[in-house]
C-alpha positions in Angstrom: 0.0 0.0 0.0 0.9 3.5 -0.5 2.2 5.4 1.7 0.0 8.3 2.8 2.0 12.1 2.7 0.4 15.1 3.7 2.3 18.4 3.1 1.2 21.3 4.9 2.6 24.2 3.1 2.9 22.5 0.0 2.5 25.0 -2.2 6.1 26.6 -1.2 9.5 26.4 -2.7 10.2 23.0 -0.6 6.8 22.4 -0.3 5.9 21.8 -4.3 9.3 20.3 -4.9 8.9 17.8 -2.3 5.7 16.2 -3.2 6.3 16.1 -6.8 9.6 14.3 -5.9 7.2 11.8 -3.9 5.0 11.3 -6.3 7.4 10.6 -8.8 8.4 7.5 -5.9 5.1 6.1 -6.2 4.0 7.6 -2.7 0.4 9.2 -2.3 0.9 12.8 -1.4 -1.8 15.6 -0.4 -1.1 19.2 -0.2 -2.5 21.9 2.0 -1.4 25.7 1.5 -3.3 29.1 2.7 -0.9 30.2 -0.8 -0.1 33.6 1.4 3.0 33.2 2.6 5.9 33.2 0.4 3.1 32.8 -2.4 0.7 34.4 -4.4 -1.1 36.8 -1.8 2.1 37.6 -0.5 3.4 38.6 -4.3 0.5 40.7 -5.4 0.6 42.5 -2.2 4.3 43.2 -1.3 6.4 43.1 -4.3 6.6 46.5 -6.0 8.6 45.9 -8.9 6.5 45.3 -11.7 9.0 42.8 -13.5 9.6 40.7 -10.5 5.9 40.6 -9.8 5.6 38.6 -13.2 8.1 36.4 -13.1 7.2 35.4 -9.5 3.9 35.1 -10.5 4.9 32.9 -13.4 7.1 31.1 -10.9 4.2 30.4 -8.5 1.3 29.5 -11.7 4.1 26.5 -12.5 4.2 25.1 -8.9 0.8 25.1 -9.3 0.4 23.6 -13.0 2.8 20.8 -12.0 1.1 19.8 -9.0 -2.2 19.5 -11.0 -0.1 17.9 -14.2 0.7 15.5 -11.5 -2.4 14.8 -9.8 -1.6 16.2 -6.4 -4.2 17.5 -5.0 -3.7 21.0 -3.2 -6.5 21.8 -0.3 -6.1 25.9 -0.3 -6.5 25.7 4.0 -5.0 28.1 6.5 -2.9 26.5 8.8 -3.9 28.8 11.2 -7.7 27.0 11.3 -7.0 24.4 13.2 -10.5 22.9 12.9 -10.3 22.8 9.7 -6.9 21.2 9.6 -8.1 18.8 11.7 -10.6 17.7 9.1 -8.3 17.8 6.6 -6.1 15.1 8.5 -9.0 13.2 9.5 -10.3 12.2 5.9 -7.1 11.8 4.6 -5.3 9.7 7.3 -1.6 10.4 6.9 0.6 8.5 7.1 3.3 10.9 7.6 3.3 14.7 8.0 5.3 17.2 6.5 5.1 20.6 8.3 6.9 22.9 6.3 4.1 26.2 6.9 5.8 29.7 7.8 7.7 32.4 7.2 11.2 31.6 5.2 12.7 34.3 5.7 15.5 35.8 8.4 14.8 39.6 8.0 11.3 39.5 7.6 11.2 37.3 10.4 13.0 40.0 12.7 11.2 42.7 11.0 7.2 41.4 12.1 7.7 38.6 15.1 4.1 38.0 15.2 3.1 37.5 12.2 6.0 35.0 11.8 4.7 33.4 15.1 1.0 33.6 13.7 2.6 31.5 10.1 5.4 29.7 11.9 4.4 28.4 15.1 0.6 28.8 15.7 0.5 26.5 12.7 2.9 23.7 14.1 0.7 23.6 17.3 -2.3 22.5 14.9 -0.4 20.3 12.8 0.7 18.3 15.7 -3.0 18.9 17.6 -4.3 17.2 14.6 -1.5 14.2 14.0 -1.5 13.5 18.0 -4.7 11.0 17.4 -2.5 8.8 15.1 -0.8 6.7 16.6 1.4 5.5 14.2 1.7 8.9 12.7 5.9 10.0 11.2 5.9 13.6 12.2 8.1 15.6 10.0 9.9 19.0 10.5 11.7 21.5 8.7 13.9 23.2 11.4 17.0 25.4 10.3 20.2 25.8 10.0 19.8 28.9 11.9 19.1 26.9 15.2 23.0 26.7 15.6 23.4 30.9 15.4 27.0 31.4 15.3 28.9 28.1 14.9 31.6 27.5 17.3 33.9 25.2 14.5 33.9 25.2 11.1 31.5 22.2 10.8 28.2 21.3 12.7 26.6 18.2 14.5 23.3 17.7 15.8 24.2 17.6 18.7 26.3 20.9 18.4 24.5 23.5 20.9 22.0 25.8 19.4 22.0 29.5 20.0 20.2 31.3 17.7 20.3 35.0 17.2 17.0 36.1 15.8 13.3 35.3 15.5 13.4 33.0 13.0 16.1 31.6 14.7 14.4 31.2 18.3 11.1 30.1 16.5 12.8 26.9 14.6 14.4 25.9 17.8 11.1 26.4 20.3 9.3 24.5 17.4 11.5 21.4 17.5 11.3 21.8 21.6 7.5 21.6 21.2 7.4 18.6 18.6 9.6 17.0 21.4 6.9 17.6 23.9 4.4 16.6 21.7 6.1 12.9 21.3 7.0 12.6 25.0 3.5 12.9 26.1 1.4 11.9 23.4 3.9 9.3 21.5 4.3 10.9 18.7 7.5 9.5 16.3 8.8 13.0 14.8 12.0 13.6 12.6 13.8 17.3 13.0 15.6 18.0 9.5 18.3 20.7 9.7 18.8 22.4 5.9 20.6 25.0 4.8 21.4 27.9 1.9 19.0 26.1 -0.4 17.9 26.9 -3.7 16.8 25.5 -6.9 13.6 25.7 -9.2 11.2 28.5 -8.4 12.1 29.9 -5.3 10.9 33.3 -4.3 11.9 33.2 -1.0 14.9 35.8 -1.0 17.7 33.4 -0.6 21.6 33.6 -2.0 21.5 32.3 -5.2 17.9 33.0 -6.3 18.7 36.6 -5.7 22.1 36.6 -7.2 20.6 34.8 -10.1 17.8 37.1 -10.3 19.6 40.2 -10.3 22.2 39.1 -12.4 19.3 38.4 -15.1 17.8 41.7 -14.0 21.2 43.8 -15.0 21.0 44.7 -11.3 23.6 45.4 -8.5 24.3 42.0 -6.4 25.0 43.3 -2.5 27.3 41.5 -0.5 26.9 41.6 2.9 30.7 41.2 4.6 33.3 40.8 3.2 32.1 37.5 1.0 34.6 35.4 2.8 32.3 33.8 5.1 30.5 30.4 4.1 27.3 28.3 3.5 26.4 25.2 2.9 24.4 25.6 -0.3 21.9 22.3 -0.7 20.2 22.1 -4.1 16.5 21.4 -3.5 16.6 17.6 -4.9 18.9 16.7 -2.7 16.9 18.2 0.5 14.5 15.8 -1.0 16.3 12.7 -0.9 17.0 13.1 2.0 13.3 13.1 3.2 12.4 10.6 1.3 14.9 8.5 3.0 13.8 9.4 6.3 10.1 8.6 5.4 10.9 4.6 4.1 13.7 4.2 7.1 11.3 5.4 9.7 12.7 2.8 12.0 16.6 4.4 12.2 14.6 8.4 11.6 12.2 8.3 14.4 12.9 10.9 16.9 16.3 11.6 15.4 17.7 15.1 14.2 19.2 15.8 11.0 21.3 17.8 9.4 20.3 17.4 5.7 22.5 19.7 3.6 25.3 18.9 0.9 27.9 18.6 3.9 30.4 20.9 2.3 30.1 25.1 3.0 31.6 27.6 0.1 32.2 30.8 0.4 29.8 33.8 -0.9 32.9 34.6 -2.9 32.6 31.1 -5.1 29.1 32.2 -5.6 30.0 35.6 -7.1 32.7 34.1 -9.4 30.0 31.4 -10.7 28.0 34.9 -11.7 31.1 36.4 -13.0 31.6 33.2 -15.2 27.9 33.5 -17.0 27.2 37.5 -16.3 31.2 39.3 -17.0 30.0 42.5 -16.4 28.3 41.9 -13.4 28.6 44.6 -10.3 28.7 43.6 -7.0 28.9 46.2 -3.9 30.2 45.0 -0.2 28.1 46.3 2.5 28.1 45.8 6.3 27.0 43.2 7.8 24.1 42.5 9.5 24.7 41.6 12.8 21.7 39.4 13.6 23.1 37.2 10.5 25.0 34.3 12.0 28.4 33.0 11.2 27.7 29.5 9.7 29.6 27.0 7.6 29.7 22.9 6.9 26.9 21.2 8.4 28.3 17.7 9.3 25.9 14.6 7.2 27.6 11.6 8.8 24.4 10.8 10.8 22.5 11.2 7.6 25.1 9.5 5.7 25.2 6.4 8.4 21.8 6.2 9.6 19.7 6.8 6.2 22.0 5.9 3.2 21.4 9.9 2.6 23.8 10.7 -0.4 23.5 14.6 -2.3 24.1 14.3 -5.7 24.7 17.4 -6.2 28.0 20.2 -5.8 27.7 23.9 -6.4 28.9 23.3 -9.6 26.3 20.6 -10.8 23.5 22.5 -8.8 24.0 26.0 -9.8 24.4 25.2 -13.7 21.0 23.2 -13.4 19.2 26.2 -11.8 20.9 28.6 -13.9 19.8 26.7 -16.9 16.1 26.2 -15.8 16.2 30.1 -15.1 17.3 31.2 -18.2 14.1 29.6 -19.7 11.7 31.3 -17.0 13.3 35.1 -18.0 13.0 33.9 -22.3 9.6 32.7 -21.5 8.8 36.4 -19.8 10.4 38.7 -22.5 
């Protein structure tokens, strides 16, 4: 039998990505998305620029169009209902959850706390009020690399201690506190996933390479905050994937684990800019200072991945940012 996925915020960056990837694996998936955060209401009511506006638009109408290509269906629910979530989890009868609903973003995070707790955490609470009847339920979460704030070495365990510096930050980590609580008392099996610096097919959440990308295409300056030395661990959205996947058929070695799943190997803004240079040679970047609230980060360690799940990433900078470059440069020939 198949195995039952439900996605709540399916309609995001990860979200879509995700349960086409499943589907593609033969797993039955259902979606649920309010399609306000990080999505169409969000687009049409914040983004100025009338050029971005399209192509974001276009971005989102093809998350959309491959999900119904694919026959997944999408529930258009607020997370924030939690009786109606409830229903939602009570016809379908998940197998596993996915709770991947809030706020994506660092700054904007810091710049309206309750309206990030309102999308981030409010909505956990009634995914796991409606999974806690379940009892065999696999409870899935997307934490953050951001848990960790600054890191203290140059790569990161799980077990590494977690000091985050903003909102987002402090919201990721209470969330995984609370799934932990959750499990303790009501038995729920739950996975914590760690990623970080991702980016791939029709993002429009604001992160590295999307924006260098964007602005590069755009004939825009490309701001550096830093001095472009420090390092990420860029993760290409299929391989964020695999690694779910993984965790969903190895339940059994996943349950109540923590994971970073990331490509395991940080590079440096700096390589980024030169893989710009290399396919925009006039490009102009401009160093500015750094935000303080921005941690320090670098390698995220996969060995429990790695050891545990079988979890392999298939794919470096290199591989992963010609892909997405490639894919893009269709989306801005398509717009003009």
């Amino acid at each position: 039998m198949k195995k039952k996925v439900l996605i709540v915020g399916g309609a995001g960056f990860i979200g879509h990505n995700l349960a086409l990837y499943l589907k593609k694996r033969n797993f039955s998936v259902l979606t649920v998305d309010n399609l306000k955060v990080n999505n169409l209401e969000f687009v049409k009511n914040n983004i100025k620029d009338k050029n971005k506006k399209k192509l974001y638009f276009s971005f989102i109408k093809e998350r959309l169009n491959l999900l119904k290509k694919k026959k997944i269906p999408l529930k258009k629910i607020d997370g924030r209902d939690k009786n109606k979530l409830i229903k939602i989890f009570d016809k379908f009868k998940p197998d596993v959850v996915v709770h991947l609903a809030a706020v994506s973003h660092d700054n904007r995070s810091n710049e309206d706390p309750e309206t990030t707790f309102d999308n981030s955490f409010r909505t956990l609470f009634n995914s796991l009020e409606a999974s806690k009847k379940f009892k065999n339920i696999h409870f899935i979460f997307l934490s953050s690399s951001m848990v960790y704030g600054n890191f203290k070495k140059q790569s990161v365990l799980e077990d590494s201690s977690c000091e985050p510096l903003g909102i987002y930050g402090a919201l990721k980590i209470s969330g995984e506190h609370l799934i932990k609580s959750y499990s303790n008392v009501f038995g729920i099996k739950y996975t914590i996933v760690r990623p970080s610096a991702l980016y791939g097919e029709r993002c429009i959440s604001n992160r590295v390479i999307q924006i260098f990308l964007e602005n590069a295409f755009h004939k825009k300056n490309i701001f550096i905050s830093g001095d472009g030395i420090e390092k990420l661990d860029f993760t290409y959205i299929e391989d964020l994937c695999q690694g779910i996947q993984k965790i969903i058929v190895k339940k059994s070695k996943s349950a109540n684990q923590i994971f970073n799943i990331t490509y395991g190997s940080a590079r440096s803004i700096i390589d980024i800019k030169n893989l710009i240079n290399k396919k925009f040679a006039d490009q102009k970047f401009i160093f500015k200072s750094r935000n303080r609230l921005t941690a320090t980060r670098g390698t995220l360690s996969i060995k429990k991945a790695k050891k545990l799940l079988g979890y392999s990433p298939k794919f470096n900078i290199f591989k992963g940012f010609q892909k997405y470059y490639n894919w893009y440069t269709t989306k801005i020939d398509d717009r003009n």
